[in-house]
Kinemage of the C-alpha trace (Angstrom):
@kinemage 1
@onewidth
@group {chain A} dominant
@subgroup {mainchain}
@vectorlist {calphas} color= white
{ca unk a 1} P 0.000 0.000 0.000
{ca unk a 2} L 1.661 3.166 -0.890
{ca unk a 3} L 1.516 6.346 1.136
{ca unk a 4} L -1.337 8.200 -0.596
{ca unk a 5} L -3.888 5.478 0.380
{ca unk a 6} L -2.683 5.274 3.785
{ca unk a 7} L -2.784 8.603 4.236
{ca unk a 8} L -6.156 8.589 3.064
{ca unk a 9} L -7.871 6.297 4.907
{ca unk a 10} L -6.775 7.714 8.270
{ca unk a 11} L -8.304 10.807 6.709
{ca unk a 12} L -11.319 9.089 6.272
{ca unk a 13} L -11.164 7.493 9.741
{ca unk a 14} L -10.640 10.600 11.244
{ca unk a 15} L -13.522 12.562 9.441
{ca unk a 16} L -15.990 9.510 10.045
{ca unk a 17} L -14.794 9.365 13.639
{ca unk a 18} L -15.300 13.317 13.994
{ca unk a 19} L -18.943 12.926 13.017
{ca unk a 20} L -20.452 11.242 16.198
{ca unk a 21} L -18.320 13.648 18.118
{ca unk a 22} L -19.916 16.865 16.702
{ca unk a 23} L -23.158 15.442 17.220
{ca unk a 24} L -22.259 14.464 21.152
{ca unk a 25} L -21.594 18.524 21.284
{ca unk a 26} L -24.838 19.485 19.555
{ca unk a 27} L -27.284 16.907 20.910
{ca unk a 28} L -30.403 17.620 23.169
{ca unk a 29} L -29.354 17.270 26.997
{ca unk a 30} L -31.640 14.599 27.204
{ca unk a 31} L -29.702 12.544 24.718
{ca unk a 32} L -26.016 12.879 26.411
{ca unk a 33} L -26.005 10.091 28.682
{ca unk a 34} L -26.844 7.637 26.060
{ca unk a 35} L -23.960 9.242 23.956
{ca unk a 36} L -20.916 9.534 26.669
{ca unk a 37} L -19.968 6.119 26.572
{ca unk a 38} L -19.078 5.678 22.943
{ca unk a 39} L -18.256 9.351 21.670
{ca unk a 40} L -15.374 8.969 25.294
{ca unk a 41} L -14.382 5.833 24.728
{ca unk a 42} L -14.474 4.794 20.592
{ca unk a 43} L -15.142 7.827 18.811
{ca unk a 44} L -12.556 10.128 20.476
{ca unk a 45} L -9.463 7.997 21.362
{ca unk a 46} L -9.831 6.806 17.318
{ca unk a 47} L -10.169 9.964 16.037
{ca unk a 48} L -7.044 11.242 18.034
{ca unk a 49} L -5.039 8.024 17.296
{ca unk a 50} L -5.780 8.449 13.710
{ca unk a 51} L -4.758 12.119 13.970
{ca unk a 52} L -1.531 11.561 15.650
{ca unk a 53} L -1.208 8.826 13.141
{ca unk a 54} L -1.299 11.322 10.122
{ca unk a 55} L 1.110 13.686 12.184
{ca unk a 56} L 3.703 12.237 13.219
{ca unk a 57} L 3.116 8.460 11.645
{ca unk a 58} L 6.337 9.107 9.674
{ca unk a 59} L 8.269 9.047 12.976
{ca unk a 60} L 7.007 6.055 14.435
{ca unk a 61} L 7.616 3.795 11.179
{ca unk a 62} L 10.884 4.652 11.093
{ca unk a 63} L 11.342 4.047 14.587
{ca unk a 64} L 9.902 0.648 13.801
{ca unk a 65} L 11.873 -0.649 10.597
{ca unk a 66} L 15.333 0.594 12.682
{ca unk a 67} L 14.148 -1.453 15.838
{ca unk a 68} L 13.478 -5.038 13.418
{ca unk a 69} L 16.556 -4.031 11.220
C-alpha cells in the first residue's frame, strides 16, 4: 500500500470518527447520557489516534523498521 492510500484512509477514519463527536456537542441534553460512553471511549481515542497517526506516523515507522533491522 503506498503512502497516498494510507494517508487517506486515516483521513477518512478521522472525518468519520469526527462525526459522532460533533453530534455528542450538539445533541439535546436529554440525549447525552446515552452518547458519553461511545463518543469517550471509541469515537474520540480513534479519532485522536488516527490524527496523531497522520502527524507524526512518519516518525514512528521509522522508529519501527530501525528497531526489526
Amino acid at each position: 500500500m503506498n503512502s497516498a492510500i494510507q494517508r487517506s484512509i486515516f483521513r477518512w477514519i478521522h472525518i468519520v470518527f469526527s462525526i459522532p463527536i460533533l453530534g455528542y456537542i450538539y445533541s439535546p441534553f436529554e440525549k447525552l447520557p446515552g452518547y458519553a460512553f461511545p463518543t469517550r471511549y471509541i469515537f474520540f481515542p480513534g479519532m485522536v489516534l488516527s490524527g496523531l497517526w497522520m502527524w507524526k506516523g512518519h516518525v514512528v515507522r521509522r522508529l519501527l523498521s530501525k528497531r526489526s533491522a
